[in-house]
C-alpha angles and dihedrals in degrees: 000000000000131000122192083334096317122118110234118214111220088208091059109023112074089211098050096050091052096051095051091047092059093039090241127144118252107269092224085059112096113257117233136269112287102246125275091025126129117231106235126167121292112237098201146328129255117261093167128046137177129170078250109038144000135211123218141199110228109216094222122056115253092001107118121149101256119271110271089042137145123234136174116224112190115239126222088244117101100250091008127121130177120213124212136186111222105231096165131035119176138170126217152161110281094227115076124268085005117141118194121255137227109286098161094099136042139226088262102045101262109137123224129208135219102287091018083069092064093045098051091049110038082166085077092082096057083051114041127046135197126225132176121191129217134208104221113244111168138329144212146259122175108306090340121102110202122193101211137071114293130236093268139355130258111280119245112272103027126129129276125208136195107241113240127227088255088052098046097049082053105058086025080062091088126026107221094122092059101082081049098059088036093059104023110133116248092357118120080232093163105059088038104068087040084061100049085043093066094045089052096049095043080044084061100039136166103006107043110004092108097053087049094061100049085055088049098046089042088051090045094048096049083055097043097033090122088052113061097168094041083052104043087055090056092056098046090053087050096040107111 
C-alpha cells in the first residue's frame, strides 16, 4: 500500500494491516468517477479545504478555469464528487509571503510585452502558480445531486475537474445553490451566480435560455424581495 508516495507495509503499519484484513481500499487512494460522468483532464489538485470552499492549484500557469465557473472536486468517498463555483483565481509567487518581479525590460534595455515576457522567461512557470478558489454548492453520490454542503470536504491533494455543459444543465436544473452563493461571507457572490447564470442559459441556447432566465431572476427575486437595488443589479448582470 502507498502513502503520500510511500509503500506501507501491512506487517509494520497498523493502517495498513487493518485495511487488508477487512479487504478495503486504502482511504488516502482516489475514489473513483460518479457515474455517468465523462473523465476529462484535471486542471489542478486542492491545497487548500474547508467544510465551505476549496482552493486549488491549477497544473498549467495562467490556466484556471473563469471566474463563475463550475468545477468538480473529487471527494474521498468512494463515487462521491464535490462542486464548486470559482469565485477567485490569483496568481502568485510559489515561495510564502514572494511577490513576482519586474521582468518587461532587459538588462540591456530591450522591453518586453505581455506574452513576450513568458517566453522570454520559461523559468516563470517553475516560479509563479496559479490558484483559483470555489464556494461549495452541492455534491454527489452516486447518481444524487445534492444542493447543500456535503459531509466533509475534499481532501488536499485530490483532483480537480472542469464541469462540462452537460454537467452544468444538469446541476443548473434547481436552483438550491443559489441563496448559498447570495449570502456566502467574503465571497463576490453576486456577481458569482450572475456569472453561473449566463453560462447555464448560453449552455441552453437557443431553445430554452431565455426561459431559463425568467426561472433564475424569479428565484433570485423571491431571495432578494427586501433588496430592490441589490436585486436590480443582479438582473442587469444576467440580462442578454
Amino acid at each position: 500500500m502507498r502513502e503520500h508516495g510511500l509503500v506501507l507495509d501491512a506487517e509494520r503499519h497498523p493502517l495498513a494491516l487493518v485495511m487488508a484484513q477487512n479487504n478495503l481500499p486504502h482511504p488516502l487512494v482516489p475514489p473513483t468517477l460518479p457515474p455517468n460522468t465523462t473523465m476529462p483532464q484535471r486542471i489542478g489538485e486542492i491545497i487548500e479545504s474547508t467544510t465551505t470552499r476549496f482552493t486549488a492549484g491549477a497544473y498549467e500557469l495562467l490556466a484556471a478555469p473563469p471566474f463563475g465557473a463550475l468545477v468538480r472536486a473529487q471527494a474521498r468517498e468512494p463515487g462521491a464528487a464535490v462542486y464548486g463555483l470559482v469565485y477567485e483565481i490569483r496568481t502568485g509567487s510559489k515561495e510564502p509571503g514572494g511577490r513576482a518581479s519586474v521582468r518587461g525590460r532587459t538588462y540591456t534595455g530591450r522591453e518586453l510585452y505581455d506574452e513576450e515576457i513568458y517566453a522570454e522567461h520559461p523559468d516563470l512557470a517553475e516560479v509563479l502558480q496559479t490558484e483559483f478558489s470555489a464556494i461549495t454548492v452541492g455534491f454527489l453520490t452516486g447518481d444524487q445531486l445534492y444542493q447543500y454542503l456535503p459531509p466533509q470536504p475534499p481532501p488536499v491533494h485530490y483532483s480537480v475537474y472542469p464541469c462540462d455543459e452537460a454537467e452544468l444543465l444538469r446541476f443548473t436544473e434547481h436552483s438550491d445553490f443559489f441563496r448559498a452563493v447570495l449570502f456566502s461571507f467574503q465571497v463576490p457572490g453576486d456577481e458569482a451566480l450572475a456569472a453561473v447564470v449566463r453560462a447555464a442559459a448560453r449552455a441552453r441556447a437557443p431553445h430554452d435560455d431565455r426561459a431559463y432566465l425568467v426561472r433564475a431572476g424569479r428565484e433570485i427575486a423571491a431571495l432578494l424581495k427586501d433588496d430592490y437595488d441589490r436585486l436590480q443589479a443582479i438582473v442587469r448582470r444576467i440580462r442578454p
